[in-house]
mmCIF file as gemmi writes it, N, C-alpha and C atoms, coordinates in Angstrom:
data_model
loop_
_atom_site.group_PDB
_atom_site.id
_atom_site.type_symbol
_atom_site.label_atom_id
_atom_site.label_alt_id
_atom_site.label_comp_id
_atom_site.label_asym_id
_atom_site.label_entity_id
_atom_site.label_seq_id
_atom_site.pdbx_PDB_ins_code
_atom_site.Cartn_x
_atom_site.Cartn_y
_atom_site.Cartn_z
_atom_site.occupancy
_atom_site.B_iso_or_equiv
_atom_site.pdbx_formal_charge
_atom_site.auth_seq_id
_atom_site.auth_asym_id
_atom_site.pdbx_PDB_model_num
ATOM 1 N N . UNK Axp A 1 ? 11.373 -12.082 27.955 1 0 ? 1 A 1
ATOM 2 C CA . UNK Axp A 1 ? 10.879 -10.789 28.37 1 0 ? 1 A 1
ATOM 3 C C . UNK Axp A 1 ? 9.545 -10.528 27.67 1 0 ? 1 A 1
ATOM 4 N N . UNK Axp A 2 ? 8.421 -10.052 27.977 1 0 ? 2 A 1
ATOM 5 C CA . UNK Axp A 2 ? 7.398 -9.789 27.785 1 0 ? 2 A 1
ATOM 6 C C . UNK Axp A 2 ? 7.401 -8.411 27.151 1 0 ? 2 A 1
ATOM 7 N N . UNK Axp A 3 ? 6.689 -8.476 26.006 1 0 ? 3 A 1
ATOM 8 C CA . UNK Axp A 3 ? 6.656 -7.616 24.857 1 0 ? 3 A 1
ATOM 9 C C . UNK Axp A 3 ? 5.775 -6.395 25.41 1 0 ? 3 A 1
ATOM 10 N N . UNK Axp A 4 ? 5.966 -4.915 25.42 1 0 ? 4 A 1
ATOM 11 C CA . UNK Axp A 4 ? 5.471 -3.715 25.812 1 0 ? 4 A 1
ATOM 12 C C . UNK Axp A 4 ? 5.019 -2.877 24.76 1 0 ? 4 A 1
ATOM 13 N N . UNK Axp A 5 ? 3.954 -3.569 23.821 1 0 ? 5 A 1
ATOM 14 C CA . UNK Axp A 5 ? 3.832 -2.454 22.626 1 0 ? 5 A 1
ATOM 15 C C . UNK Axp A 5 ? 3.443 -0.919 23.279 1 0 ? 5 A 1
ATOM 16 N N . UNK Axp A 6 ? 3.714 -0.368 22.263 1 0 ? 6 A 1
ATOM 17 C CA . UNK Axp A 6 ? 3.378 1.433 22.571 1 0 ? 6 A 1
ATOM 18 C C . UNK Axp A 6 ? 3.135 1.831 21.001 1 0 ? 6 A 1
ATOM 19 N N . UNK Axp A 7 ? 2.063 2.883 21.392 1 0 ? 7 A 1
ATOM 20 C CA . UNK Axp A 7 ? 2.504 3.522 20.202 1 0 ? 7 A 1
ATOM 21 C C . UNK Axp A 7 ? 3.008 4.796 20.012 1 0 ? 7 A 1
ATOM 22 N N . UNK Axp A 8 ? 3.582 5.848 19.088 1 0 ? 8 A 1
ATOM 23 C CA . UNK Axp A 8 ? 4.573 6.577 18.447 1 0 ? 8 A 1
ATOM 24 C C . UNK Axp A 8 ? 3.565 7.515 18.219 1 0 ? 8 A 1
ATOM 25 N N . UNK Axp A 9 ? 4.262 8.988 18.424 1 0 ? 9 A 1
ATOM 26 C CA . UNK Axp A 9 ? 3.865 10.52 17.483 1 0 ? 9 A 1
ATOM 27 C C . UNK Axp A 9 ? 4.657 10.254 16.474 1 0 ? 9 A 1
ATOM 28 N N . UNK Axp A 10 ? 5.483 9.681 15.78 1 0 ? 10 A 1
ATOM 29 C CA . UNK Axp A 10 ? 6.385 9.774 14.801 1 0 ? 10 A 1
ATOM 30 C C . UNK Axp A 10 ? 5.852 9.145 13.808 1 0 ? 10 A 1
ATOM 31 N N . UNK Axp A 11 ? 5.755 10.051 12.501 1 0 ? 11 A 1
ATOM 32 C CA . UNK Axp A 11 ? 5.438 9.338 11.109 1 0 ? 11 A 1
ATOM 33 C C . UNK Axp A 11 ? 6.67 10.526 10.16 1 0 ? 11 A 1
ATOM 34 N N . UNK Axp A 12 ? 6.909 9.355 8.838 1 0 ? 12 A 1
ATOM 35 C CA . UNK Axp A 12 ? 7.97 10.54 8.301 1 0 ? 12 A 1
ATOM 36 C C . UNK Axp A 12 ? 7.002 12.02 7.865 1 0 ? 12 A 1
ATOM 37 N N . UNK Axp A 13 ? 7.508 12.925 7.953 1 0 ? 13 A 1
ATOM 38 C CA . UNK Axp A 13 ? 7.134 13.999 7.524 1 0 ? 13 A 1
ATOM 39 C C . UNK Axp A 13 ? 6.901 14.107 5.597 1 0 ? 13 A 1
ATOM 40 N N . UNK Axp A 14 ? 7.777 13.521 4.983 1 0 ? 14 A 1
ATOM 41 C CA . UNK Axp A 14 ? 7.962 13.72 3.807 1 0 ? 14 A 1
ATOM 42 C C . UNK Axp A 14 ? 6.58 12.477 2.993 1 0 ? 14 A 1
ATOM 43 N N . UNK Axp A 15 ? 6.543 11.504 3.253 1 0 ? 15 A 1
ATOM 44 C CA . UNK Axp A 15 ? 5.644 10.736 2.934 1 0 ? 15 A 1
ATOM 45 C C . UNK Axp A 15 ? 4.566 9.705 3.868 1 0 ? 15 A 1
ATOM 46 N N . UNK Axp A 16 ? 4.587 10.48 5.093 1 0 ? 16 A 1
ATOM 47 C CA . UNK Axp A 16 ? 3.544 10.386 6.236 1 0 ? 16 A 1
ATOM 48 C C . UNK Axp A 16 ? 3.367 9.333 6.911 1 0 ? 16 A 1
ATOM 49 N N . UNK Axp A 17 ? 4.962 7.988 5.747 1 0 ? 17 A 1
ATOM 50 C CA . UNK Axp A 17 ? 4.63 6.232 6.883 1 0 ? 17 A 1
ATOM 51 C C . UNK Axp A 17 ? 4.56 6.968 8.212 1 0 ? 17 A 1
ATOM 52 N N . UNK Axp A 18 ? 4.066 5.376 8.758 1 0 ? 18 A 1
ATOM 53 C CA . UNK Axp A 18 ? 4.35 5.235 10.326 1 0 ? 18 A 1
ATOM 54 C C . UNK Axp A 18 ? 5.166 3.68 10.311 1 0 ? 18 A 1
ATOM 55 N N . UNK Axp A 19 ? 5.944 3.005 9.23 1 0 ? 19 A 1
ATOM 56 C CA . UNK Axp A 19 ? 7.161 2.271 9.211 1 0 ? 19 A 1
ATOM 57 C C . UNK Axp A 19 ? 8.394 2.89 9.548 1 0 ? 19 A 1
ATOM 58 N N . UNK Axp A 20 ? 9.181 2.822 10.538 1 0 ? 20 A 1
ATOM 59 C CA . UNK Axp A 20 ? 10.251 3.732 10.678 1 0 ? 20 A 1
ATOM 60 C C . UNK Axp A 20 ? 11.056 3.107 11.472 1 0 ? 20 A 1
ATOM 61 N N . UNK Axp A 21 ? 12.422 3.011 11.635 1 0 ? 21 A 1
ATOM 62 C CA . UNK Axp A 21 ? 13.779 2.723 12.219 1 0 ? 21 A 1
ATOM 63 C C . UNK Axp A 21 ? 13.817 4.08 12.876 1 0 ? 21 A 1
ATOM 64 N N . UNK Axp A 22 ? 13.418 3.784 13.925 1 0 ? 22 A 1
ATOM 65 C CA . UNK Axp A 22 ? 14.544 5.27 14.93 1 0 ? 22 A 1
ATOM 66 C C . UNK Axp A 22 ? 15.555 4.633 15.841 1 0 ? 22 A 1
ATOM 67 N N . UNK Axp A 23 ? 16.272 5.308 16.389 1 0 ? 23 A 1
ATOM 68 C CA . UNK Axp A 23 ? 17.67 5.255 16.862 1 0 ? 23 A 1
ATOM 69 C C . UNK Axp A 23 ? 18.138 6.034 18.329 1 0 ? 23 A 1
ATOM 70 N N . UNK Axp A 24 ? 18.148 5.947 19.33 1 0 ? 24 A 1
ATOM 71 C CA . UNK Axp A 24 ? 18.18 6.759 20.391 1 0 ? 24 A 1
ATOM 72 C C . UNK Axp A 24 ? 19.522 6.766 20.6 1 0 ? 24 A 1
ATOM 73 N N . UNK Axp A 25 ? 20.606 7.91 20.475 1 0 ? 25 A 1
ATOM 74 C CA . UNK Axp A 25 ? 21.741 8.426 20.422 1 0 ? 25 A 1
ATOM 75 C C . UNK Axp A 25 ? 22.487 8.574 22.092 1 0 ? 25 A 1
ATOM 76 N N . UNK Axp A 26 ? 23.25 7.623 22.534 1 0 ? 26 A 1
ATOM 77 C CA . UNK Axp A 26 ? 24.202 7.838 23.468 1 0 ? 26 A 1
ATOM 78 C C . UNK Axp A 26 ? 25.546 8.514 23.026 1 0 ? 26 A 1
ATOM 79 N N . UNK Axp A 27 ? 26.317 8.666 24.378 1 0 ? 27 A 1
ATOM 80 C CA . UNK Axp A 27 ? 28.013 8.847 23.714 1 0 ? 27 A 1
ATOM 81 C C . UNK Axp A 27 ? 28.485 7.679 23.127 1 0 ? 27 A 1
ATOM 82 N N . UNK Axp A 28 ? 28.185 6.546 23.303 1 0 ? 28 A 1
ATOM 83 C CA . UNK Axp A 28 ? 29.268 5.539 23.024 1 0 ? 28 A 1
ATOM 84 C C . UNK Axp A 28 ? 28.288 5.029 21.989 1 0 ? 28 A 1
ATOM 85 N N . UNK Axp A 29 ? 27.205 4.481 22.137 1 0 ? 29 A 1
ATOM 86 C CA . UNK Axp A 29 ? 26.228 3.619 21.457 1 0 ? 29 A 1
ATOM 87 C C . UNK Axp A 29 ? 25.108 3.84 20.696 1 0 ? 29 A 1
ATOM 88 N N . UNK Axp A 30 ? 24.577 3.479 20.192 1 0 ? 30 A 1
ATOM 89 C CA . UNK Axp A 30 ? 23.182 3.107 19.787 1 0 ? 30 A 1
ATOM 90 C C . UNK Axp A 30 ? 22.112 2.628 20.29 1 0 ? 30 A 1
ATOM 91 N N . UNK Axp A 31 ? 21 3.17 20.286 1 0 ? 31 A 1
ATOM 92 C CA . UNK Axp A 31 ? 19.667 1.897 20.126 1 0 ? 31 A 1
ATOM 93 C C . UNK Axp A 31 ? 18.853 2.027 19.032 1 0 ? 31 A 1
ATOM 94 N N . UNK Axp A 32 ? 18.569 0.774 18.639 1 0 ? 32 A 1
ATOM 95 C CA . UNK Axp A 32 ? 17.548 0.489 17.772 1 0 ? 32 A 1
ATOM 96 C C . UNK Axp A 32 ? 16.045 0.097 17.838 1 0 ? 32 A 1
ATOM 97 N N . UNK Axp A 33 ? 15.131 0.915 17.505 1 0 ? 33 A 1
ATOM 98 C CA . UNK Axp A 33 ? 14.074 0.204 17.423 1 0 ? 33 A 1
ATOM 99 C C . UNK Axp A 33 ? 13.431 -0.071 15.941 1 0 ? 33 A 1
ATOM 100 N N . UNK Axp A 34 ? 12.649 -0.517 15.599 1 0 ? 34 A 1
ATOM 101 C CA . UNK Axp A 34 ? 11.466 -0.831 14.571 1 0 ? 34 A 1
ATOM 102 C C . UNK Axp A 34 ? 10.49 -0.456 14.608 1 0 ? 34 A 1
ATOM 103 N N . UNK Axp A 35 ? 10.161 0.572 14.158 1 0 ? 35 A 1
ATOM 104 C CA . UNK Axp A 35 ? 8.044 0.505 14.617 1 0 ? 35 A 1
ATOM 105 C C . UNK Axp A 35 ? 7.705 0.572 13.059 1 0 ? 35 A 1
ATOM 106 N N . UNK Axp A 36 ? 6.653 -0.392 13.731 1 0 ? 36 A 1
ATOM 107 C CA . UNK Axp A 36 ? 5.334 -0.822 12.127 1 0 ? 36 A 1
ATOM 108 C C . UNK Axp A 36 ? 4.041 -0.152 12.453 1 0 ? 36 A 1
ATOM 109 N N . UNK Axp A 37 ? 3.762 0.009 11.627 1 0 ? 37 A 1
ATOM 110 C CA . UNK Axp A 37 ? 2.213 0.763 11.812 1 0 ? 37 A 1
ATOM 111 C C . UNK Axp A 37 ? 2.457 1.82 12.77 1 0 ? 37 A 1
ATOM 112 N N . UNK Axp A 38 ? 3.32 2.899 13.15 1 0 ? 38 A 1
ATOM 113 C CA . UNK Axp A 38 ? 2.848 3.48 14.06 1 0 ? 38 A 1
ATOM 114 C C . UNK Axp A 38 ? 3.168 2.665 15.514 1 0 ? 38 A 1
ATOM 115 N N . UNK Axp A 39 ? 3.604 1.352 15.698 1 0 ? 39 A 1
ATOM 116 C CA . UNK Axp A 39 ? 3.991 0.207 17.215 1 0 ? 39 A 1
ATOM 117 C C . UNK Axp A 39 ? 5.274 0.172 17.116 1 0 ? 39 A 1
ATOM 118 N N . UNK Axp A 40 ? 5.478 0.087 18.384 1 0 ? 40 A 1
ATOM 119 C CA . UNK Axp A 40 ? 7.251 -0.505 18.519 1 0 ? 40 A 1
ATOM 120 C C . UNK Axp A 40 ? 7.259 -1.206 19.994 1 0 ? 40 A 1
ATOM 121 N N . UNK Axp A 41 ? 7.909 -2.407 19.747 1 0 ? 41 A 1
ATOM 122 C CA . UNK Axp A 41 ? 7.872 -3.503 21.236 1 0 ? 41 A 1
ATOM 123 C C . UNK Axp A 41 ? 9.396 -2.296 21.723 1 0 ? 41 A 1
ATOM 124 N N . UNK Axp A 42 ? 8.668 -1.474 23.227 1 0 ? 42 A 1
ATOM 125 C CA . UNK Axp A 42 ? 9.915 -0.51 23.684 1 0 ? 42 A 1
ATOM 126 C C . UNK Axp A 42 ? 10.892 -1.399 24.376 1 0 ? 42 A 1
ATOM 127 N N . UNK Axp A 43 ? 10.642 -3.157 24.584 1 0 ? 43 A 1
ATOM 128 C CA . UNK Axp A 43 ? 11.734 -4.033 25.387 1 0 ? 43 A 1
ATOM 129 C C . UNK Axp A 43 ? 12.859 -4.366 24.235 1 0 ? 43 A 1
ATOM 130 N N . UNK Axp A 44 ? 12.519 -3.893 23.05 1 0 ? 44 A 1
ATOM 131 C CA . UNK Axp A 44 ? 13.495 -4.448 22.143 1 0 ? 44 A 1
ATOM 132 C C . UNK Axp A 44 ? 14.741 -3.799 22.119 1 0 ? 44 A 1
ATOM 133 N N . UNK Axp A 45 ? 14.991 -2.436 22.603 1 0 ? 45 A 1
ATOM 134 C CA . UNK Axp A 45 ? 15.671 -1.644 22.897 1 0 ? 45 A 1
ATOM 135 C C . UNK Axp A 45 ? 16.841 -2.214 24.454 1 0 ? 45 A 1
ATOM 136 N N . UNK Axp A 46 ? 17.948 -1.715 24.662 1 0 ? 46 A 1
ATOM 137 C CA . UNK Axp A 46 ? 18.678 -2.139 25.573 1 0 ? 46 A 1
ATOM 138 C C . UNK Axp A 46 ? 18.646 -0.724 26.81 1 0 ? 46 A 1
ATOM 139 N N . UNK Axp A 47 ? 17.505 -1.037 27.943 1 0 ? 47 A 1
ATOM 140 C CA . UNK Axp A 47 ? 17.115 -0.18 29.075 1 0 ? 47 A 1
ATOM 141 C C . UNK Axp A 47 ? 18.323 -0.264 29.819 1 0 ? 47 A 1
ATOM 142 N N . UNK Axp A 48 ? 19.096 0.93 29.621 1 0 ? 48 A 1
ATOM 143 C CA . UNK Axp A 48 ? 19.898 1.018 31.32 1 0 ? 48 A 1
ATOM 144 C C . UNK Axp A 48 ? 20.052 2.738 31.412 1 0 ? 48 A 1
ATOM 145 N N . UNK Axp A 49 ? 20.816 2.879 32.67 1 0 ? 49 A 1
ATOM 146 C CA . UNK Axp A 49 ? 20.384 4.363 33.103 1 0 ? 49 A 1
ATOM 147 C C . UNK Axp A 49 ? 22.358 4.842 32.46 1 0 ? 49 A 1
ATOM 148 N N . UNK Axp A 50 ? 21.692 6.256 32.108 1 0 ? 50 A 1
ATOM 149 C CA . UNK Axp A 50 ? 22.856 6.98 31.39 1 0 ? 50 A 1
ATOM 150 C C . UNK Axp A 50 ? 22.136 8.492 30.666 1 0 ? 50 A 1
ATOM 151 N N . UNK Axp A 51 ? 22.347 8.735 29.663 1 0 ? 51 A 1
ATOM 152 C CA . UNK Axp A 51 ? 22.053 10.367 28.902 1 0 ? 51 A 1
ATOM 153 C C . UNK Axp A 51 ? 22.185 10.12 27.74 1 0 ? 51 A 1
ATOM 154 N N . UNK Axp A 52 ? 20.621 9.644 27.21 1 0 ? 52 A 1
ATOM 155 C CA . UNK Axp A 52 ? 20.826 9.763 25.448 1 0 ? 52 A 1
ATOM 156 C C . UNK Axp A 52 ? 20.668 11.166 25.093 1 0 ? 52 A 1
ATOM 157 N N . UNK Axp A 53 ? 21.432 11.405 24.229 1 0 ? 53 A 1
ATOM 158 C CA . UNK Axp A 53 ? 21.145 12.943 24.082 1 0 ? 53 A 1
ATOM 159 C C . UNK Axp A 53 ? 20.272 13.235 22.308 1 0 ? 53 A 1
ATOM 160 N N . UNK Axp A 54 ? 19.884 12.261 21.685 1 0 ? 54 A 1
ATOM 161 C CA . UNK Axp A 54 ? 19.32 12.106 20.3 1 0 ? 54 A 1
ATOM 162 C C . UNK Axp A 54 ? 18.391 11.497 20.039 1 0 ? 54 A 1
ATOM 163 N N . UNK Axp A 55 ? 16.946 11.387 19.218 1 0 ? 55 A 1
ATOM 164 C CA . UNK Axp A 55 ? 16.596 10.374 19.022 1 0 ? 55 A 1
ATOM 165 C C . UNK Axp A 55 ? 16.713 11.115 17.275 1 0 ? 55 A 1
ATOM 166 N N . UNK Axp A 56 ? 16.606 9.721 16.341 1 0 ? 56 A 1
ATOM 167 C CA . UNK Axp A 56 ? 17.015 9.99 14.713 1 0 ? 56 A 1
ATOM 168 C C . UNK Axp A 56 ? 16.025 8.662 14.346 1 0 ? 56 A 1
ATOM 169 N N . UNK Axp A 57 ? 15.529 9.107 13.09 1 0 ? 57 A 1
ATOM 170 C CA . UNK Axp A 57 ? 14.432 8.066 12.635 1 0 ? 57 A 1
ATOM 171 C C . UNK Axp A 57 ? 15.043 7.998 10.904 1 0 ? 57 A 1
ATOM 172 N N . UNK Axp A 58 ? 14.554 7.225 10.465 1 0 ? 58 A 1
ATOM 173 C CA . UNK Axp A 58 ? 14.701 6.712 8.51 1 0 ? 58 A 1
ATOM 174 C C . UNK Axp A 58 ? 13.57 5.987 8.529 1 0 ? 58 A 1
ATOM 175 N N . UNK Axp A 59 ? 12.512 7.043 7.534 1 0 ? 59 A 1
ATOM 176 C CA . UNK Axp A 59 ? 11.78 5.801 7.2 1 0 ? 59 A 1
ATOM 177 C C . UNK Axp A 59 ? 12.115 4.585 6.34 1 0 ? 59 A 1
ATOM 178 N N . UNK Axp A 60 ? 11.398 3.706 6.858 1 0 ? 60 A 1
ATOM 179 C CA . UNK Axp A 60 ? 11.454 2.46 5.772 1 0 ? 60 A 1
ATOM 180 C C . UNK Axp A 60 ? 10.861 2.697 4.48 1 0 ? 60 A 1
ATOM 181 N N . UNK Axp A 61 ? 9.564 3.553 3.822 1 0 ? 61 A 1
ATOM 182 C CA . UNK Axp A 61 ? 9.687 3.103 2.848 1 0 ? 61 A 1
ATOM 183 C C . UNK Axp A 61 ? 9.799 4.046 1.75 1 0 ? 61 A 1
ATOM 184 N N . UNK Axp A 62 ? 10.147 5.497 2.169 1 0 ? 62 A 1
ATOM 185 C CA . UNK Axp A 62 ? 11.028 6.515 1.292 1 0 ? 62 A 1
ATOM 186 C C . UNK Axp A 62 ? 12.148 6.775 1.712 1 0 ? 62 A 1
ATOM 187 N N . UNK Axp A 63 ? 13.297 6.422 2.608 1 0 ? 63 A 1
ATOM 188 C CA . UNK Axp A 63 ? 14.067 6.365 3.364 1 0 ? 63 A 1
ATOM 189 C C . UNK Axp A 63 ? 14.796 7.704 3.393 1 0 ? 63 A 1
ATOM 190 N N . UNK Axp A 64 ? 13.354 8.657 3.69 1 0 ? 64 A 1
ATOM 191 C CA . UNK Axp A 64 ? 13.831 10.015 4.318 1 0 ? 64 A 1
ATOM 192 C C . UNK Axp A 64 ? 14.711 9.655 5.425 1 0 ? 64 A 1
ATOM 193 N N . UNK Axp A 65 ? 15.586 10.709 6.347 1 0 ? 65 A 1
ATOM 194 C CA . UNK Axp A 65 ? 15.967 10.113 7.362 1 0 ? 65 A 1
ATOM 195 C C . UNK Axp A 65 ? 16.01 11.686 8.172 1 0 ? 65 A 1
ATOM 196 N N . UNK Axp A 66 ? 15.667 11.771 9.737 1 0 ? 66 A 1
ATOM 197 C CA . UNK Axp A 66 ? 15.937 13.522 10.035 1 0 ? 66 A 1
ATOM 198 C C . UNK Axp A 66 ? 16.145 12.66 11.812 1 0 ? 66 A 1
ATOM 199 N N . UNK Axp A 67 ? 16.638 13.948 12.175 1 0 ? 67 A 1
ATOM 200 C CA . UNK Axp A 67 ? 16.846 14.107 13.978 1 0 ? 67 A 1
ATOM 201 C C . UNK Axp A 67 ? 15.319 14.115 14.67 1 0 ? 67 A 1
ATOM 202 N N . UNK Axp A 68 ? 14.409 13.797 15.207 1 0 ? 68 A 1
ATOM 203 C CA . UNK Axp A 68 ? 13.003 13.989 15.935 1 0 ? 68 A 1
ATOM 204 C C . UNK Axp A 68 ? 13.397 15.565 17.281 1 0 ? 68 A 1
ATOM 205 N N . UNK Axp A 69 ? 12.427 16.633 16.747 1 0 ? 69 A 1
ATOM 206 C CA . UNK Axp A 69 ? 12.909 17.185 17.617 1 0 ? 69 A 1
ATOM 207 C C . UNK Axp A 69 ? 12.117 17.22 18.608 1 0 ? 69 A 1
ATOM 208 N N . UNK Axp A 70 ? 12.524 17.676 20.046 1 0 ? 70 A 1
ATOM 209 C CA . UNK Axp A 70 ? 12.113 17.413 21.77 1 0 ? 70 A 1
ATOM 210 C C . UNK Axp A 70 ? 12.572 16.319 21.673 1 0 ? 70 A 1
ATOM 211 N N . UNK Axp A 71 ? 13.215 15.428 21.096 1 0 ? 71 A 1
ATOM 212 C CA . UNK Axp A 71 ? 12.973 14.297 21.728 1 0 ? 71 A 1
ATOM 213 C C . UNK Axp A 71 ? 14.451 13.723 22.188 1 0 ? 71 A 1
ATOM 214 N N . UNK Axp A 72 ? 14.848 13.564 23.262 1 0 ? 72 A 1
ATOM 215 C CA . UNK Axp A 72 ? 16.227 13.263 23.688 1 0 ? 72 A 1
ATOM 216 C C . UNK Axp A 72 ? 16.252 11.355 23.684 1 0 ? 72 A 1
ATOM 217 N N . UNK Axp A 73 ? 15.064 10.933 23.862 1 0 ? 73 A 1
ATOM 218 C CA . UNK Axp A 73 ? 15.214 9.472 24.418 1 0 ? 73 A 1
ATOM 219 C C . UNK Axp A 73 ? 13.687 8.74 24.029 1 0 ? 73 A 1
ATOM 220 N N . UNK Axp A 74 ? 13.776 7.923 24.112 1 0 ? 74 A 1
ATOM 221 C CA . UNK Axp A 74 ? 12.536 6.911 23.302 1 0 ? 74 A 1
ATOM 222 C C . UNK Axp A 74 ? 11.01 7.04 23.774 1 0 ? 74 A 1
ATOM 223 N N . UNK Axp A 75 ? 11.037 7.634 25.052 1 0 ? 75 A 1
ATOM 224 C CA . UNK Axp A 75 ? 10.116 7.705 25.696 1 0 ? 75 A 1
ATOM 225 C C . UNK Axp A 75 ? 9.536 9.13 25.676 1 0 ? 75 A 1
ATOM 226 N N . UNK Axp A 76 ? 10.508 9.88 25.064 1 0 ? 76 A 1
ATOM 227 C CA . UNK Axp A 76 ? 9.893 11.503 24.268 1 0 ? 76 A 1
ATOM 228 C C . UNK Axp A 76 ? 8.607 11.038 23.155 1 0 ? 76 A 1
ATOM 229 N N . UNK Axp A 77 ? 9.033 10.156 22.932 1 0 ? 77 A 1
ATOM 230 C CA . UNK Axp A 77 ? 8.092 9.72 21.207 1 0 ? 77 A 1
ATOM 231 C C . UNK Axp A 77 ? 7.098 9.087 21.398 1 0 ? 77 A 1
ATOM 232 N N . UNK Axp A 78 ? 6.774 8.292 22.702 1 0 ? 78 A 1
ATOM 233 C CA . UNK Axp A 78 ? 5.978 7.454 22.941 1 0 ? 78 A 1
ATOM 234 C C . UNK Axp A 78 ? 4.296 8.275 22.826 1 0 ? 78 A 1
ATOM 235 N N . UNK Axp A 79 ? 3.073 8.154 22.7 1 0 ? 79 A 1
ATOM 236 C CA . UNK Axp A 79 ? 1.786 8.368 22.814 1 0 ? 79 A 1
ATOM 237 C C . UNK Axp A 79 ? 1.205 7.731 23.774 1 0 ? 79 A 1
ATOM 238 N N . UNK Axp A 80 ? 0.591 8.872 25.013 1 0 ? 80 A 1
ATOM 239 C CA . UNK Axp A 80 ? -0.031 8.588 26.025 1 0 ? 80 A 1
ATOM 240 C C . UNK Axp A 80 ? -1.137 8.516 25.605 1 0 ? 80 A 1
């Protein structure tokens, strides 16, 4: 699969990385992404149709951790 970088509004609030683990919240599951610098490949994530109702981030390198608010799904966070 061919890699889709994007980049992120999300940096931690508390110490301003843009290294961060966020998490897009289903009923049953998880997704995971990685973003470095501010990037995250969005194919790394598992695309199918359903209702995330969360997205939740930890930074990597003060490992604040909070809920992102507006943002229900991965593509709330993305930068046009």
């Amino acid at each position: 699969m061919k890699q889709e970088i994007v980049k992120s509004k999300l940096k931690c609030p508390k110490c301003k990385s843009t290294d961060l683990m966020v998490l897009e919240s289903w009923k049953n599951h998880d997704i995971q992404w990685e973003q470095v610098n501010g990037e995250f490949d969005k194919n790394d994530g598992i695309l199918e149709p359903g209702n995330p109702y969360r997205v939740e981030a930890k930074c990597s390198k003060c490992k604040h951790a909070w809920t992102v608010r507006k943002a229900k799904q991965i593509n709330d966070i993305i930068k046009y």
